[in-house]
N, C-alpha and C positions, 0 to 999 in steps of 0.2 A: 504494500500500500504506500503510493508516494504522495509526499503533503506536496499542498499546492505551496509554490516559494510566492511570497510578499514582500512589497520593494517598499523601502523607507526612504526616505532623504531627508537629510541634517541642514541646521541652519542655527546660527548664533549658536552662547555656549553652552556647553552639558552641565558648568557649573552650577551650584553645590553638589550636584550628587552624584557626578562623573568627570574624573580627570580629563576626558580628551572623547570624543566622539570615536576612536577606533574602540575602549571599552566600553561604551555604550551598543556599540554595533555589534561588538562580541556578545554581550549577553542577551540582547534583543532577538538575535539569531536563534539562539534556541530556539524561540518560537516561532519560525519559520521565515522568520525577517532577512531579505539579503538589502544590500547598501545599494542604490538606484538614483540616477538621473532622472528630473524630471524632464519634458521633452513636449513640446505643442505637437509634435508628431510622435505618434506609436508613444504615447506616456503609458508606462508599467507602474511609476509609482501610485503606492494608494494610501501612504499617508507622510505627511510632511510633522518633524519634530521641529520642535522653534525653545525656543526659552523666554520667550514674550510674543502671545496673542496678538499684542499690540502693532506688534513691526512692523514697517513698509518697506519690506525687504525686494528684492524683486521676485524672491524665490514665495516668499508669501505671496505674493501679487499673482503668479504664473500657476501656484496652488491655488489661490481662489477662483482665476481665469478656467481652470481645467476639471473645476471640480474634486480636490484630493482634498482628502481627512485632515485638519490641520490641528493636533495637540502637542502639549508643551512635556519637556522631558518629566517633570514630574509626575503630570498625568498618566506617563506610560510607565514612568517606575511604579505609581499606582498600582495602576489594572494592570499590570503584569508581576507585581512584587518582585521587581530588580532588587538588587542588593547595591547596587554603586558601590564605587571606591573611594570614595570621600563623603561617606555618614558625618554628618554633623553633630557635635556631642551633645546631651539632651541633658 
């Protein structure tokens, strides 16, 4: 049985709850996540990570133009209970 692969793309930073967007992608992946260019042609991606909702990044702009998922790292260390590499101390 093969999972179907899911394309993400990064934007802004993974900070506080990931040192660098490569171990973000690392853990993301277990869930079926590969790392993706968005593209106005033949887009695979289907969700864009941001660090602020807010941005007018171009990559946020080209996400809301195409229609892709736009949540912030948080939300995915959320609903997916990442562990990040930089927990912040409680």
């Amino acid at each position: 049985m093969s999972k179907e692969v899911k394309f993400i793309e990064c934007t802004g930073s993974p900070k506080p709850y990931f040192s660098t967007k490569e171990v973000f992608l690392t853990e993301i992946s277990e869930f079926g996540f590969e790392h993706g260019k968005m593209s106005k042609k033949n887009n695979k991606v289907s969700v864009l990570c941001c660090s602020d909702l807010d941005s007018n990044s171009s990559k946020m702009q080209l996400a809301k133009e195409l229609g892709v998922e736009i949540m912030t790292y948080e939300q995915i260390k959320e609903d997916f209970d990442l562990q990040g590499d930089m927990e912040s101390e409680e």
